[in-house]
C-alpha positions as YAML, in Angstrom:
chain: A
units: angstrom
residues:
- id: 1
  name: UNK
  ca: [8.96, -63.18, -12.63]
- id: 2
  name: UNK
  ca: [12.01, -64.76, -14.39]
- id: 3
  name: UNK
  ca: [12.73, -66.81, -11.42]
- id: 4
  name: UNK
  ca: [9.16, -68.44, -12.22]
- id: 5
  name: UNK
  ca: [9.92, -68.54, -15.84]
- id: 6
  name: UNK
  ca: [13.15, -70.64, -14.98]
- id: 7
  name: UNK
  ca: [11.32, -73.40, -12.89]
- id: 8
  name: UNK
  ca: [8.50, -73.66, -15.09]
- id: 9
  name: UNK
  ca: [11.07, -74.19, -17.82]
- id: 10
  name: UNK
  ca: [13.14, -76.98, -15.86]
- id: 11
  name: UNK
  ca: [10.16, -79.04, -14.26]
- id: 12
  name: UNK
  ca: [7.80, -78.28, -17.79]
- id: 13
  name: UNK
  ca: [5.46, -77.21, -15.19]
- id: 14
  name: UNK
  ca: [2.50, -74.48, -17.02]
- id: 15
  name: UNK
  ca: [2.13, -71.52, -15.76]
- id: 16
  name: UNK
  ca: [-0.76, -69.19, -15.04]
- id: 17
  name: UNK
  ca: [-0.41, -65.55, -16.83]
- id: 18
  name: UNK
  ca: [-2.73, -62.67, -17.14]
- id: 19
  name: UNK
  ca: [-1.65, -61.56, -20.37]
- id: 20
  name: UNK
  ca: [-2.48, -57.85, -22.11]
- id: 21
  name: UNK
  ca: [-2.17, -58.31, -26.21]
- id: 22
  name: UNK
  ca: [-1.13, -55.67, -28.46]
- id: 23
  name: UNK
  ca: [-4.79, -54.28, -28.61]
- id: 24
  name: UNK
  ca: [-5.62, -53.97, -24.80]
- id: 25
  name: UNK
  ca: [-7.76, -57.16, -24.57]
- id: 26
  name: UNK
  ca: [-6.69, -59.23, -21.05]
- id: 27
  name: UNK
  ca: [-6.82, -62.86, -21.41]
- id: 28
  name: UNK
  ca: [-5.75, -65.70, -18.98]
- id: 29
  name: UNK
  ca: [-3.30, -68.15, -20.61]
- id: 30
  name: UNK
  ca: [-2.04, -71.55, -19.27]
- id: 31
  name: UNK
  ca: [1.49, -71.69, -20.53]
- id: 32
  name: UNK
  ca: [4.83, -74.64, -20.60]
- id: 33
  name: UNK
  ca: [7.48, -72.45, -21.10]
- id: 34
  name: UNK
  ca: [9.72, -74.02, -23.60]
- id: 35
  name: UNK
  ca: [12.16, -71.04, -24.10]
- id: 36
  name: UNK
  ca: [12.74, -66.83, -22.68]
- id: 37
  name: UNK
  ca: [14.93, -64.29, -23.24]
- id: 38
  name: UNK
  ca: [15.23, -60.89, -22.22]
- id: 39
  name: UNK
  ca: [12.01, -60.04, -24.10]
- id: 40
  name: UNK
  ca: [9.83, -62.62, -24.53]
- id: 41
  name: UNK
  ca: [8.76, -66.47, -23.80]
- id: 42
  name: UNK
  ca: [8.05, -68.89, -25.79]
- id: 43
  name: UNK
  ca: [5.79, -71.83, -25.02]
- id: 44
  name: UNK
  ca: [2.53, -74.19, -25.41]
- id: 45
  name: UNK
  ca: [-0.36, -72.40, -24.68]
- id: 46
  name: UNK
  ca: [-3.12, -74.25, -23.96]
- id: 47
  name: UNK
  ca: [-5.55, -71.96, -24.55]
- id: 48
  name: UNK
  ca: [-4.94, -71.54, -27.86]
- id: 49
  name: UNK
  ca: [-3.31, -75.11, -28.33]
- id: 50
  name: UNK
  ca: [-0.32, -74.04, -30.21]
- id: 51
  name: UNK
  ca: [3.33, -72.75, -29.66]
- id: 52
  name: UNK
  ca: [3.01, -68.81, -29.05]
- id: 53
  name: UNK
  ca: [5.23, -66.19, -28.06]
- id: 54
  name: UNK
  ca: [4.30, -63.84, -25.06]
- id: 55
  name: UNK
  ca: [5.81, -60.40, -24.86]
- id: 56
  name: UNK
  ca: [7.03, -60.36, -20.89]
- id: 57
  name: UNK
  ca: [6.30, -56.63, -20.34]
- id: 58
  name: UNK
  ca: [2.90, -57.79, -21.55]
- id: 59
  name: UNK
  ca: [2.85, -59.87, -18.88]
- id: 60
  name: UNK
  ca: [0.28, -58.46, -16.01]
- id: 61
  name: UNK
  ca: [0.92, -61.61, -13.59]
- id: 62
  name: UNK
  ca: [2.36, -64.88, -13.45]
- id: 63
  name: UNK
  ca: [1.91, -68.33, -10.83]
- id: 64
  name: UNK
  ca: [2.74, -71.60, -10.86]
- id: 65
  name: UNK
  ca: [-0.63, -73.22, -12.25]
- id: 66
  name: UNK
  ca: [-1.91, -75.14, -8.82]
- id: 67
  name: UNK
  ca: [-4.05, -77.76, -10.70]
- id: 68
  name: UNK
  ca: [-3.09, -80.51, -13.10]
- id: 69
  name: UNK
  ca: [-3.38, -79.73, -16.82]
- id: 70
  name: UNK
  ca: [-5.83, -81.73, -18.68]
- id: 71
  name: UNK
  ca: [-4.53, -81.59, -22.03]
- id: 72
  name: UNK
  ca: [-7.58, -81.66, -25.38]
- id: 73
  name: UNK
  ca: [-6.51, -85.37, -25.25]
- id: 74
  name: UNK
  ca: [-7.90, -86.28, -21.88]
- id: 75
  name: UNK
  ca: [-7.33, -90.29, -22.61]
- id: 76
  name: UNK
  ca: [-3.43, -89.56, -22.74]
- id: 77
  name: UNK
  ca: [-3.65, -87.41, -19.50]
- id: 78
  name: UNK
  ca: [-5.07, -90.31, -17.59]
- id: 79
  name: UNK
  ca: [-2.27, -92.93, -18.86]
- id: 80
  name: UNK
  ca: [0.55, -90.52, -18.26]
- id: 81
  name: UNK
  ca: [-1.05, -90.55, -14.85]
- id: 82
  name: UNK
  ca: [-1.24, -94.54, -14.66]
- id: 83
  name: UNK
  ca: [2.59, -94.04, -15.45]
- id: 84
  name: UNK
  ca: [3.44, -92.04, -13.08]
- id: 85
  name: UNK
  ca: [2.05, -93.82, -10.52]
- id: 86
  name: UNK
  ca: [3.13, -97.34, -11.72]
- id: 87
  name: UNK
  ca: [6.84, -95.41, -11.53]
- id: 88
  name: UNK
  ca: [6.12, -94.66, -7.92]
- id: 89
  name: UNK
  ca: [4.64, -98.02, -6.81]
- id: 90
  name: UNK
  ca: [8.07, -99.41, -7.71]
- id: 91
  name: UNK
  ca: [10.43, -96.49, -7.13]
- id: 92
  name: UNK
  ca: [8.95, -97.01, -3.27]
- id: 93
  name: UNK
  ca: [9.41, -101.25, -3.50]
- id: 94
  name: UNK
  ca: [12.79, -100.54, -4.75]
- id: 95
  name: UNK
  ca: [14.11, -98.47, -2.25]
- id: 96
  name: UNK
  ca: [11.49, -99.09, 0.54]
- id: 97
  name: UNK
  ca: [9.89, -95.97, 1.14]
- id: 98
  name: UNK
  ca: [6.53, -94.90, 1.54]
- id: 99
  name: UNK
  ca: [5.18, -98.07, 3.22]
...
């Protein structure tokens, strides 16, 4: 699981995790790891919209989330998108690939 921890952490790519809190409830949590150590992570949840901590032996499962995370500010996700494409467009004219 920390091998998925570390390459969330260096691309700032969420995460999936099934997640048991301190009472027993089991909640699914979409998660940019911004920190771990040896006991816990630290990250944006976007379930809760806020920086959390997450216990790791709390931790039931973990995956690299598949689908693109629409942020509560979906106006900003679609221009980081135009970005990132406009990026592209010329990264490929520059160096002539992808035609």
């Amino acid at each position: 699981m920390r091998c998925l921890f570390e390459v969330s952490l260096e691309n700032r790519q969420p995460i999936q995790i099934i997640y048991m809190d301190g009472n027993g409830s089991i909640s699914q949590r979409f998660v940019t790891i911004n920190s771990y150590n040896a006991d816990h992570i630290i990250g944006y949840c976007y379930f809760r919209k806020q920086k959390r901590m997450f216990k790791i032996e709390s931790i039931l499962s973990a995956d690299i989330k598949k689908k693109p995370c629409i942020t509560s500010n979906p106006l900003a996700y679609a221009n980081r998108k135009v970005q990132q494409r406009k990026l592209l467009i010329a990264f490929q004219a520059k160096y002539r690939v992808g035609y």
